[in-house]
DRENLOZA-207519 format. One line per 2 residues: number of its first residue (from 1); their letters; for each residue x, y, z negated of C-alpha. Coordinates in Angstrom, 2 decimals, decimal comma. Each point is the difference from the previous one (the first is absolute). Example, Ala and Ser with C-alpha at 12.3 -4.5 7.8 and 13.67 -1.06 7.14 Angstrom:
# DRENLOZA-207519
1	as	12,30/-4,50/-7,80 ~ 1,37/3,44/0,66
END
This chain:
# DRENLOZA-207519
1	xx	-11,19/10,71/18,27 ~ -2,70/-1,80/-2,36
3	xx	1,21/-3,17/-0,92 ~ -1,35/-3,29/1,11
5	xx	-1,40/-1,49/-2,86 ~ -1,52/-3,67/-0,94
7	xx	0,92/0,06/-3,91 ~ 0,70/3,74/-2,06
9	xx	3,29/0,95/0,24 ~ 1,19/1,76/-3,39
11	xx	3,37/2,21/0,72 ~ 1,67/0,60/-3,22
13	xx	3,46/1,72/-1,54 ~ 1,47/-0,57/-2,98
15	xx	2,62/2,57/-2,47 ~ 1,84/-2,33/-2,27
17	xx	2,45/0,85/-2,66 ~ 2,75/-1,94/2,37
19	xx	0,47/-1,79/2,52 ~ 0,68/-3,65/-1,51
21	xx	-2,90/-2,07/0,87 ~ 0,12/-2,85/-2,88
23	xx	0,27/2,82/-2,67 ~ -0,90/3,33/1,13
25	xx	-3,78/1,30/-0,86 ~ -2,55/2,34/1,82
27	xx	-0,90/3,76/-1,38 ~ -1,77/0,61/3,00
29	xx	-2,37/-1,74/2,79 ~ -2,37/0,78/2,36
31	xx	-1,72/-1,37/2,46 ~ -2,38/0,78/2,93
33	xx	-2,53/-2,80/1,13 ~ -1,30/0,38/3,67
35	xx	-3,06/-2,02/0,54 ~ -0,58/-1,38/3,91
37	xx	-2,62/2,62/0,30 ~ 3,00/2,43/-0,30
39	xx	-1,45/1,69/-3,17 ~ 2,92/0,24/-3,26
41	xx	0,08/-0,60/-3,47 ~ 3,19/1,79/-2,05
43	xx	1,01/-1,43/-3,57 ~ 3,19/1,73/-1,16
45	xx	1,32/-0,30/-3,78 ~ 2,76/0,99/-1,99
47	xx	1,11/-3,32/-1,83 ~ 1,87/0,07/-3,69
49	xx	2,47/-2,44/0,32 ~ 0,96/-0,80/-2,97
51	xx	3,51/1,24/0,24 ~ 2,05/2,63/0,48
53	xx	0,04/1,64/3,40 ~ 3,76/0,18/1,38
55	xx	1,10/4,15/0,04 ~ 0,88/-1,51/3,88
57	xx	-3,16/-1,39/0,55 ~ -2,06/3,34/-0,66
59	xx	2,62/1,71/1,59 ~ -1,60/-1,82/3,17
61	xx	-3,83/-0,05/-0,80 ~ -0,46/2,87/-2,58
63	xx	-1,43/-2,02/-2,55 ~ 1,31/0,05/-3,44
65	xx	-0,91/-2,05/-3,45 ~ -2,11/3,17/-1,10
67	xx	-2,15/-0,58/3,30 ~ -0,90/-3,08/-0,54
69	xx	-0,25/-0,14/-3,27 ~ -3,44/-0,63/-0,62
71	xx	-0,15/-1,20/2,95 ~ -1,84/-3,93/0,27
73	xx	2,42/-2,37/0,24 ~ -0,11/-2,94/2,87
75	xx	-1,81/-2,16/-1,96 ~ -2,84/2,31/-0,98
77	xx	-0,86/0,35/3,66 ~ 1,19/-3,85/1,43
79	xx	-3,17/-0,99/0,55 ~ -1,69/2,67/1,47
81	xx	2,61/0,44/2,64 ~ -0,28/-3,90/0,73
83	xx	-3,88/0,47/0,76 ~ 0,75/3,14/2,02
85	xx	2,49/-1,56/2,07 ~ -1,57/-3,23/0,40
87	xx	-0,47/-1,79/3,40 ~ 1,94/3,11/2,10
89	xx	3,24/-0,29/1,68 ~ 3,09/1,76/-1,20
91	xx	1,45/3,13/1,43 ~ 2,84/1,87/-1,35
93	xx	3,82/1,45/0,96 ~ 2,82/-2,15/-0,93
95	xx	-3,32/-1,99/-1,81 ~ 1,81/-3,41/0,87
97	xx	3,71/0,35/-1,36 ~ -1,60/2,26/-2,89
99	xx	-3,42/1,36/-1,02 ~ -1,57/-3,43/0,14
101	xx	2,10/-2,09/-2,11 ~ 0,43/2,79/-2,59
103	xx	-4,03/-0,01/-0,05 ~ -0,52/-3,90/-0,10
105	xx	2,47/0,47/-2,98 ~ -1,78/2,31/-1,71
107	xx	-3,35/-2,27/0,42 ~ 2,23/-2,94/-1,53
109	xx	0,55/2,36/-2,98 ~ -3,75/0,74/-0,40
111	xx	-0,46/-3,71/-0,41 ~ -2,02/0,48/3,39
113	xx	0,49/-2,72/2,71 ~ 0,39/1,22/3,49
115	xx	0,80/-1,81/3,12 ~ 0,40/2,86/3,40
117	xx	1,58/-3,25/2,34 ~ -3,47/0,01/1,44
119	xx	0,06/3,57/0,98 ~ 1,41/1,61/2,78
121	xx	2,78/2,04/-0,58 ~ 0,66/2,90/1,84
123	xx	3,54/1,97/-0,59 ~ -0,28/3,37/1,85
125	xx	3,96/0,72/-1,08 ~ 0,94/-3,13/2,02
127	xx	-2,15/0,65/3,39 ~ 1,81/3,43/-0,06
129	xx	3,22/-1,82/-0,50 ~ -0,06/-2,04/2,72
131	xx	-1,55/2,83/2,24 ~ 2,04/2,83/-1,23
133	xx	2,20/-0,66/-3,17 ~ -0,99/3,19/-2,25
135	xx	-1,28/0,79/-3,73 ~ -3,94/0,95/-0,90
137	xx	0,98/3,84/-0,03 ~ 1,72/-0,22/4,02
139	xx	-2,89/-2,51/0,91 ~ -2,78/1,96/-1,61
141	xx	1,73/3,13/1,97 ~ 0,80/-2,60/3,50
143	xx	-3,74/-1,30/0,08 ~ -2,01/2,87/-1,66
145	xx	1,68/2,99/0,81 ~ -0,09/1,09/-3,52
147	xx	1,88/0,77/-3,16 ~ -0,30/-2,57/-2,59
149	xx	-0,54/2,59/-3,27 ~ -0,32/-1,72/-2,94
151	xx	2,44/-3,24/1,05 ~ 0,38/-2,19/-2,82
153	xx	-3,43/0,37/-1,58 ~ -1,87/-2,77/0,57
155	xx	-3,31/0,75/1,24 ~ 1,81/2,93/2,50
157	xx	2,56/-3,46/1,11 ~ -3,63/-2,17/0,43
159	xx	-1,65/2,36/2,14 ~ 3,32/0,53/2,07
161	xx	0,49/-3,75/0,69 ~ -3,78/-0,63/0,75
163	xx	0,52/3,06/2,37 ~ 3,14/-1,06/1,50
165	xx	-1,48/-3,64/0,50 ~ -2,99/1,63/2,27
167	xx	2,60/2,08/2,29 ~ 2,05/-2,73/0,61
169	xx	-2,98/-1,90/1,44 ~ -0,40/3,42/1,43
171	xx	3,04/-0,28/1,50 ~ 1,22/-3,36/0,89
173	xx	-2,78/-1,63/2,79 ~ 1,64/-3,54/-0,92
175	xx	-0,77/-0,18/-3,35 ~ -2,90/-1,46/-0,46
177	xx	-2,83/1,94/-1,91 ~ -0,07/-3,38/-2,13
179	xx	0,84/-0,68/-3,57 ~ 0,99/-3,89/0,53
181	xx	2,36/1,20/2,81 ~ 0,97/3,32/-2,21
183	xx	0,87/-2,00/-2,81 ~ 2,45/-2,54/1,96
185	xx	1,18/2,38/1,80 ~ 0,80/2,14/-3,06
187	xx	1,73/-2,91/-1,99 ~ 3,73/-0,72/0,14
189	xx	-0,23/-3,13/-1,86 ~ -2,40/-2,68/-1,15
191	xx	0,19/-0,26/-3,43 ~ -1,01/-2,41/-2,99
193	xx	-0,02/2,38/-2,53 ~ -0,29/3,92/-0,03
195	xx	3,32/0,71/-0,96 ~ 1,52/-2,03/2,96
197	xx	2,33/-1,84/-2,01 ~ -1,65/-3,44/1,88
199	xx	-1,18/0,20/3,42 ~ -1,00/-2,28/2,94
201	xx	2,03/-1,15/2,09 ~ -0,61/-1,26/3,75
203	xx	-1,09/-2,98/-0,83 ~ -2,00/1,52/-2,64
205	xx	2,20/-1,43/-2,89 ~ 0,18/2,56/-3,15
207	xx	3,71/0,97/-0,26 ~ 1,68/1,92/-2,39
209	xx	1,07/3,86/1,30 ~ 2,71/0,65/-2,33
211	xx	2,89/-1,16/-1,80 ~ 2,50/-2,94/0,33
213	xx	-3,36/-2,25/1,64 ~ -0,87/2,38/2,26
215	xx	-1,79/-1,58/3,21 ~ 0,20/-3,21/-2,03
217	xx	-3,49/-1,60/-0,63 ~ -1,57/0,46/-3,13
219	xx	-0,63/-3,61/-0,50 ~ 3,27/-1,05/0,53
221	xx	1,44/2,51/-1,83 ~ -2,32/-1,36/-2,66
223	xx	0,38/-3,27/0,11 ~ 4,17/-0,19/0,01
225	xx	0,20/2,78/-2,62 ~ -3,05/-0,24/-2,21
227	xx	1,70/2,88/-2,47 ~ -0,15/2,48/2,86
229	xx	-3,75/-0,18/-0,60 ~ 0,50/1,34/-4,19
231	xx	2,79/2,07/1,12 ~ -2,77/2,18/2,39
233	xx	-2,71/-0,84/-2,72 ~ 1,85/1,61/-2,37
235	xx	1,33/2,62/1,93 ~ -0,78/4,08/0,89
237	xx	-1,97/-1,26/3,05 ~ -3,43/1,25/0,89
239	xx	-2,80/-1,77/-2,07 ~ -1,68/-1,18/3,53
241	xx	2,65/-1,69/1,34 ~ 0,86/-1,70/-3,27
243	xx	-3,69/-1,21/0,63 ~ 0,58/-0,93/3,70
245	xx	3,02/-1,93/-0,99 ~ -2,16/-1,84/-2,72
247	xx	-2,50/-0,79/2,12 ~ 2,21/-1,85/3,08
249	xx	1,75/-1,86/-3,29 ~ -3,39/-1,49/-1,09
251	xx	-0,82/-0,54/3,82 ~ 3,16/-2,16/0,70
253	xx	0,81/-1,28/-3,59 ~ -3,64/-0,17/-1,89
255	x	1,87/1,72/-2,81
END
């Protein structure tokens, strides 16, 4: 099924040298940009991270430090992948918990300011989830009726989740062939920051989603223990919720 389009949608994949998303960098990325005409766009490069690539990391993807390296790094191409993304909703699998924080991370890096809250997100891996609990190889095979070759490369992982994402339109008559509905349908939580270490409650309060304050509001959290604020500041957490948590500080406290 051709998707219903108002905006682009880009539907991207990242290979990362790990899976931690406050320290871990990309080696590879692609991305495939689907215009509402239904015509595509593919922009796939192999990233130098700047460090070493875990023996268990190219284990998974294939990609070693020799691949990549004289490869660009993130920063070399930052800016060109902000123009080619710009404006479209946000496609990807497991894009929510994973792909898109380590991205906005990398952007942070680059010295290149990004804000996606404005986009709708669309996380294929979590409309399978609640339709069939599987991985992209069984829901590749499930919607597709093919064998995912290639798994773990990231342009061969794009074009499978894109592809999945049209069968399961295909499939499923109630969802809606719409990428506001997709995209709350799709999400587990609302959160603050990428990372999901603050999210909204049901009052739409930001609380924290970890830790001894967990479910506690930030502000309050904040306000009774200010050193909680330096303890995260100077922590291993992701550089956009350290930003997120900054910015509800000045909001509440002017400083």
């Amino acid at each position: 099924m051709q998707l219903n389009l108002k905006n682009s949608l880009v539907v991207f994949d990242l290979e990362t040298t790990g899976v931690d998303v406050a320290r871990d960098r990309i080696v590879e990325i692609s991305i495939i940009k689907i215009i509402p005409d239904g015509t595509e766009e593919v922009k796939t490069h192999r990233v130098n991270p700047t460090v070493p690539i875990p023996p268990e990391a190219s284990k998974i993807h294939g990609i070693s430090d020799e691949d990549v390296r004289d490869c660009p790094t993130f920063k070399d191409i930052a800016k060109s992948l902000v123009k080619f993304i710009e404006g479209c909703d946000i496609a990807g699998y497991n894009s929510t918990r994973f792909d898109v924080p380590v991205l906005v991370e990398e952007f942070l890096r680059a010295g290149v300011e990004v804000d996606f809250r404005s986009r709708r997100m669309i996380d294929v891996q979590n409309i399978f989830h609640r339709m069939e609990q599987r991985t992209l190889v069984a829901a590749y095979k499930f919607y597709c009726q093919k064998e995912l070759k290639h798994a773990h490369s990231a342009e061969a992982d794009t074009r499978a989740t894109y592809e999945v994402l049209q069968a399961q339109l295909d499939r499923y008559p109630d969802l809606q062939n719409d990428m506001d509905y997709l995209s709350e349908f799709s999400s587990k939580t609302k959160n603050a920051d990428y990372a999901g270490r603050i999210v909204f409650d049901e009052k739409g309060s930001e609380v924290f989603n970890f830790g001894k304050h967990k479910g506690c509001r930030v502000l309050d959290v904040l306000q009774r223990e200010p050193s909680y604020y330096s303890w995260m500041m100077n922590g291993d957490f992701a550089l956009d919720t350290k930003r997120v948590l900054t910015q509800l500080k000045l909001r509440e406290f002017g400083k």
